[in-house]
N, C-alpha and C positions, 0 to 999 in steps of 0.2 A: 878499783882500776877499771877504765871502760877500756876495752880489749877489740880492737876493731882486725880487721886481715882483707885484703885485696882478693878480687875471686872470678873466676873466669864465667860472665855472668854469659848467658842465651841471648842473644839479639835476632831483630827481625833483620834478613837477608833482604834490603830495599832491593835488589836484582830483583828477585822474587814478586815483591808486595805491591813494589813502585814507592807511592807518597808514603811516609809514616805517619801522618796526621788521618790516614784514611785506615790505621788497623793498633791506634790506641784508644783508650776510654780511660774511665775515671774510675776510683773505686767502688766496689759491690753495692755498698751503702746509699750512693747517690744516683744509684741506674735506675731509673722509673721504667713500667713496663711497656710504656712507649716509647722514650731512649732508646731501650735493649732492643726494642725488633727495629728501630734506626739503623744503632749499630750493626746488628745484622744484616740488613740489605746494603750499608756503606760498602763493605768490604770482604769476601768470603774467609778471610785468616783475621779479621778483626779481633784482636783481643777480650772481648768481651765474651766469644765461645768458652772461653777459659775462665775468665775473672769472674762471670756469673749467665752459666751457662742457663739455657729454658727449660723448665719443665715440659712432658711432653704428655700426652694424655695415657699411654701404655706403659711409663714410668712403672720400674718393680724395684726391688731390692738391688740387684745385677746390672739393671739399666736405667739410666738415670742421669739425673744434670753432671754428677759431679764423675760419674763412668765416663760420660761424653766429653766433660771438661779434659778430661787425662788421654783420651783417646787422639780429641787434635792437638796435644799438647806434645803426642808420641809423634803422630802425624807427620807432623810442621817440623818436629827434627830429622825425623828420616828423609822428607822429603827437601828438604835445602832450606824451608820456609824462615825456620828458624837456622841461628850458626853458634857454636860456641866460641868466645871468646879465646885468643891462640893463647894470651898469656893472663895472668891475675892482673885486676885492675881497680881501683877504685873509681867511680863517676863523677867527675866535676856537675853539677845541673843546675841551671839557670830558670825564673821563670819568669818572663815579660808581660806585665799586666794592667789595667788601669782598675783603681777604686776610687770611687767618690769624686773621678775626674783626675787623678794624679795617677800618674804613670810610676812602675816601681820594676825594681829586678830585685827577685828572691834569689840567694846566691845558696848552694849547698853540696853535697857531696856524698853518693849513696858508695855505701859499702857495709861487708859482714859485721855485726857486732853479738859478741859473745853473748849468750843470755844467761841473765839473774833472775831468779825471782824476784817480784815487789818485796822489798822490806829486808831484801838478803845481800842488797849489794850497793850498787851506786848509780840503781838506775830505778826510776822514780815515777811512777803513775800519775795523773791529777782527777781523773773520771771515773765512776763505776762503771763496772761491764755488765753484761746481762748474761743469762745461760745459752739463751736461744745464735745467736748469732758467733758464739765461741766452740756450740754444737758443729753449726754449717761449714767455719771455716774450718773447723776439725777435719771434719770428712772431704772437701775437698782437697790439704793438704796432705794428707793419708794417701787418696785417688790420686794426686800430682807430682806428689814429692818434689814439690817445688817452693818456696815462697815468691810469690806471682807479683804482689804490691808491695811499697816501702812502708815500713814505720815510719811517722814522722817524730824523729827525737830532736830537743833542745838542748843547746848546750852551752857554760859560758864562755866568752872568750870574748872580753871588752876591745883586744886590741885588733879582732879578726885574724890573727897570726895563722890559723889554720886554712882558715879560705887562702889567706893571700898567698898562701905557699902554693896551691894549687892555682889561682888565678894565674902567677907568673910561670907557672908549667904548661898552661895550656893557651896561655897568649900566645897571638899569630893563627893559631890552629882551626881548622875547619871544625866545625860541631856537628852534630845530626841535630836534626830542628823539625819540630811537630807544631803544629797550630790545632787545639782542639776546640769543642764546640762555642763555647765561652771566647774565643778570641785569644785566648793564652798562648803564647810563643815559647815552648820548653826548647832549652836548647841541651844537648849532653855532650861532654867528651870524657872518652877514657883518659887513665893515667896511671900506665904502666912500671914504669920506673920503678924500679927498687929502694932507690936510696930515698924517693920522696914520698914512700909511702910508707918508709920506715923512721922519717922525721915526722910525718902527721902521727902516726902511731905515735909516737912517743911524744908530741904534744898534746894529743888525747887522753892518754894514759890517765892524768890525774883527776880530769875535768867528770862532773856527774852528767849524766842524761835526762831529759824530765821528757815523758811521753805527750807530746803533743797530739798527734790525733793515731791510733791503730790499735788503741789498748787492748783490743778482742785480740785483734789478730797478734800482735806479744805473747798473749797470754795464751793461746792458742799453739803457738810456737814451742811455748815452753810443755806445755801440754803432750805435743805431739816427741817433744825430744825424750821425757821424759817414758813415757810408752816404751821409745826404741831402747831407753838405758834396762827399763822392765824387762823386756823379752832378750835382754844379753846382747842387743845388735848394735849399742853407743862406743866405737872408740874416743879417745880421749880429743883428738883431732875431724870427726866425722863434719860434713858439713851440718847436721841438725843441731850440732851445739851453738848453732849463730841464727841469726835472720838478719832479712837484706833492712837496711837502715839509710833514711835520710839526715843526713847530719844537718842542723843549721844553727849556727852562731845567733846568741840570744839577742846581740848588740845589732846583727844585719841588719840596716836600713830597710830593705825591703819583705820584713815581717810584718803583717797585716793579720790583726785577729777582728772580725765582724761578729756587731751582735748577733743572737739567736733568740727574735722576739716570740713569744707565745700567744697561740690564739686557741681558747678554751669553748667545746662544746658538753652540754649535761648538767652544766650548772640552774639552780632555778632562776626564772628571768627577775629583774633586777635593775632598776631606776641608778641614775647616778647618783642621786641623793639618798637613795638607800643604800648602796654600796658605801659612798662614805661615811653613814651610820656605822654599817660595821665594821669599818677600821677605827676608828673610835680616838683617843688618843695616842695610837700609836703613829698616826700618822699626821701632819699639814697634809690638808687637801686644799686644792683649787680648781674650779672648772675652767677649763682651756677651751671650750668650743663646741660646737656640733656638727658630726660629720667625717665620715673613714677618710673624706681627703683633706683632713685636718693632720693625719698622720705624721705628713714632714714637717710639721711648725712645731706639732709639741715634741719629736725628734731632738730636734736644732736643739731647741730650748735644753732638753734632759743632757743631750751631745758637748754641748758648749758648756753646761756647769759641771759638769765629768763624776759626778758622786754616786758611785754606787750603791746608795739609797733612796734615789730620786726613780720613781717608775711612773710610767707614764699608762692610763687604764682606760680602755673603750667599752663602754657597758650598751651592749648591743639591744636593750629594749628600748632606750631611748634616742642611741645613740648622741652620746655624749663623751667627751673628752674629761678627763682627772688628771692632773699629776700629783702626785702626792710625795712626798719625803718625808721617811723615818724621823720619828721624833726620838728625845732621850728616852719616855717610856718605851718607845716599842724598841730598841735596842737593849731595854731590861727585860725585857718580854721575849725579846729574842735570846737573848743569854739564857734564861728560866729552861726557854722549849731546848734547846741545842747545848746543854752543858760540858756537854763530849767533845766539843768541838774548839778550835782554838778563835780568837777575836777577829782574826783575818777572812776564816771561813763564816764567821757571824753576819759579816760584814760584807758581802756579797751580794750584789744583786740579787742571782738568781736565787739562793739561799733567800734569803729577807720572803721572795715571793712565794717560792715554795712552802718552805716553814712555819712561816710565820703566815701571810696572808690568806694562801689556798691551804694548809692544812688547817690551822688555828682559825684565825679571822673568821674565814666564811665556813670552815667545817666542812669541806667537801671529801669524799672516800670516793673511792672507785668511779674515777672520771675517766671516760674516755684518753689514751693519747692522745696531747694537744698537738694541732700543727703547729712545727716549726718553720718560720723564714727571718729571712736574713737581711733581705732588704726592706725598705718603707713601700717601697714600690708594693712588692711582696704584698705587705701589710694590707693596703688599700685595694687592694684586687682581689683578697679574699674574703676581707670585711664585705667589700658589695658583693659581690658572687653570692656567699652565705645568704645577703637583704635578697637577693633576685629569687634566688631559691626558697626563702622561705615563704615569698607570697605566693600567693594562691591564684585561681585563675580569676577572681575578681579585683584581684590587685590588695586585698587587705593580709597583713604582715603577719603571715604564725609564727610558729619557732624551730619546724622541723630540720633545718638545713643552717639557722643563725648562731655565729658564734656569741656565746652568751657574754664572752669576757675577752679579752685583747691585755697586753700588757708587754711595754716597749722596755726593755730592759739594758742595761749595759752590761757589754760582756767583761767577764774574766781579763787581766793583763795576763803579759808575761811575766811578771814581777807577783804577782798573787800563786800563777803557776806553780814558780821555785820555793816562795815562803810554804806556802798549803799542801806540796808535796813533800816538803824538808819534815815538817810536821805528822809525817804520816797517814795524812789525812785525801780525803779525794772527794770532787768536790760533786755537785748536783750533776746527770745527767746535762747535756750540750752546754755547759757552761762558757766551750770555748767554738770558736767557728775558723779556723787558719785558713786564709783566702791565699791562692787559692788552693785546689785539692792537688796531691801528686796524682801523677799519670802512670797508668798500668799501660805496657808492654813494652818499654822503653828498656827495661833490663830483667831477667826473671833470674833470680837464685836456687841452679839444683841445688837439692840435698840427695841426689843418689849418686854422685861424685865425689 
């Protein structure tokens, strides 16, 4: 059963703030450390004090990002900055955007959702987490007693019955509307009602949830409720038995998943023509070109045959272009290395690249984090940066600053999502990239109510 409930979430007091597009952000994960002091001079109740507050150089045990985090968080309610919501509500939220030149509205609906463990109920992971960042949110959550940002959960619902019930509740009605940096127009309206939050409930009831992007923070949730049931302090009804949830229907038009191409430093340097030595039969190769602003051609090309065995590979000593596609050998070769795993997850882009290529293929250990982007643009910009940076003041090309390896991958569907998490299984780190991100400060859910 997915067990959803209406709830009287914190909002910014616009009396107070003015613009709301001047005191949201984005989540934790995506704030660079020049964003965050953005954000900080944007606006002095900016949400980012909160979602991912500064280190400061006198930092102790007592005093610290996540002290300071909870401290404006107290702040801003006592001082009007923040208001609570009068009655329970769930959030209709809209997101207005353009990709790749097409304009889209993401349609969804935040509210409480009971928590399960992975593997315990009806609600379904697809990514590993890591320790480090389900440490941080810990401690923040502890210091806030809040959940500050949404999950973003999947859910099916071919005929959108669930939106559309909210859509026709909130037609006519004025919204609250944010524009953040990215150009994205969020628009939210509550929806108080009883009787139609008691109809979504009970269309929800059956439907499973697949974690589309928050997995720490889930897990982290459940972490943290878990702790309070420890020390005797969980009633049955408490708010830590839920966190705040963005609902969005699998079938929505305006679901957008963008690759998350990799650019690899630490590797030994490396000819085109010896790299396609060492993929050996497992892969067709072809040379596409020469040149990082080759990027959007062999894109298109990988884009428009949609196979997620087709990757696309820039070998930064010569700079040269590959595409290559999995052969029937390297698909038995794949099967060999990943027996654990079911044929869907085999089958994977990012999988195929990890597994097979950078672990197997080239033998690489303990590489550097590769950078992740998402656009070609992305792509091209880093490729030369790396070439600028690695030459010298004579102009001839080292390797200190070059990415050795590039490789254009296609992401994860939403359809691989539900099979690979139905399976119990979860899939390579960024596999998936949901455009665009939810926005922090729009709604916060106590849990000390």
């Amino acid at each position: 059963m997915s067990d959803i409930q209406a709830f009287r979430a914190l909002r910014y007091n616009l009396g107070h703030v003015g613009s709301l597009s001047d005191v949201i952000c984005p989540p934790y994960d995506v704030i660079s450390p020049e964003f965050q002091n953005e954000l900080y001079l944007r606006h002095p109740a900016n949400f980012v004090r909160v979602e991912l507050n500064r280190d400061e150089p006198l930092d102790d045990d007592k005093n610290n990002r996540y002290s300071r985090a909870a401290k404006f968080l107290k702040n801003w309610r006592s001082d009007g900055v923040l208001f609570a919501e009068s009655q329970p509500a769930v959030y209709v939220y809209h997101q207005e955007f353009t990709a790749d030149g097409q304009k889209y509205i993401r349609r969804g609906f935040m509210a409480r959702c009971r928590l399960e463990r992975f593997g315990e109920g009806n609600i379904f992971p697809h990514e590993e987490t890591m320790s480090g960042p389900k440490a941080d949110r810990l401690l923040l959550m502890k210091a806030c007693k809040a959940n500050l940002s949404q999950i973003f959960g999947l859910f099916p619902d071919p005929t959108n019955s669930a939106q559309e019930l909210l859509e026709q509740a909130t037609a006519g009605k004025t919204a609250l509307e944010a524009t953040d940096h990215q150009g994205v127009i969020s628009r939210v309206w509550p929806v108080n009602d009883s009787a139609i939050v008691s109809k979504l409930s009970e269309i929800m009831g059956p439907k499973p949830v697949f974690i589309a992007d928050g997995h720490h923070r889930y897990e982290t949730a459940c972490n943290y409720r878990d702790e309070l049931a420890a020390a005797g302090k969980l009633s049955p009804n408490h708010p830590a038995n839920f966190v705040l949830m963005m609902y969005v229907g699998m079938s929505d038009p305006g679901l957008v998943v963008l690759p998350t191409h990799r650019l690899f430093r630490g590797l030994p340097a490396m000819s085109a023509s010896e790299f396609i030595a060492k993929l050996g039969d497992c892969f067709t190769c072809r040379l596409a070109g020469e040149g990082a602003d080759l990027a959007q051609t062999v894109w298109d090309e990988i884009e428009t045959a949609g196979e997620q065995g087709t990757i696309g590979f820039f070998t930064g000593q010569d700079e040269r272009w590959v595409v290559a596609k999995i052969t029937a050998k390297g698909r038995e070769r794949m099967g060999n290395l990943a027996p654990e795993h079911s044929s869907e997850w085999q089958s994977l882009g990012v999988s195929i690249l990890h597994r097979l290529v950078m672990d197997d293929l080239l033998g690489t250990t303990d590489l550097p984090k590769p950078k992740y982007v998402h656009t070609i643009q992305e792509v091209e910009a880093s490729l030369e940066a790396g070439d600028s940076a690695a030459r010298d003041a004579t102009g001839v090309m080292g390797t200190a600053g070059r990415f050795e390896l590039a490789a254009l991958v296609m992401p994860a569907t939403v359809d691989h999502i539900r099979t690979i998490s139905q399976h119990g299984e979860r899939m390579p780190a960024k596999s998936t990239y949901f455009y665009p991100k939810l926005l922090g400060g729009l709604v916060i859910n106590p849990l000390d109510v």
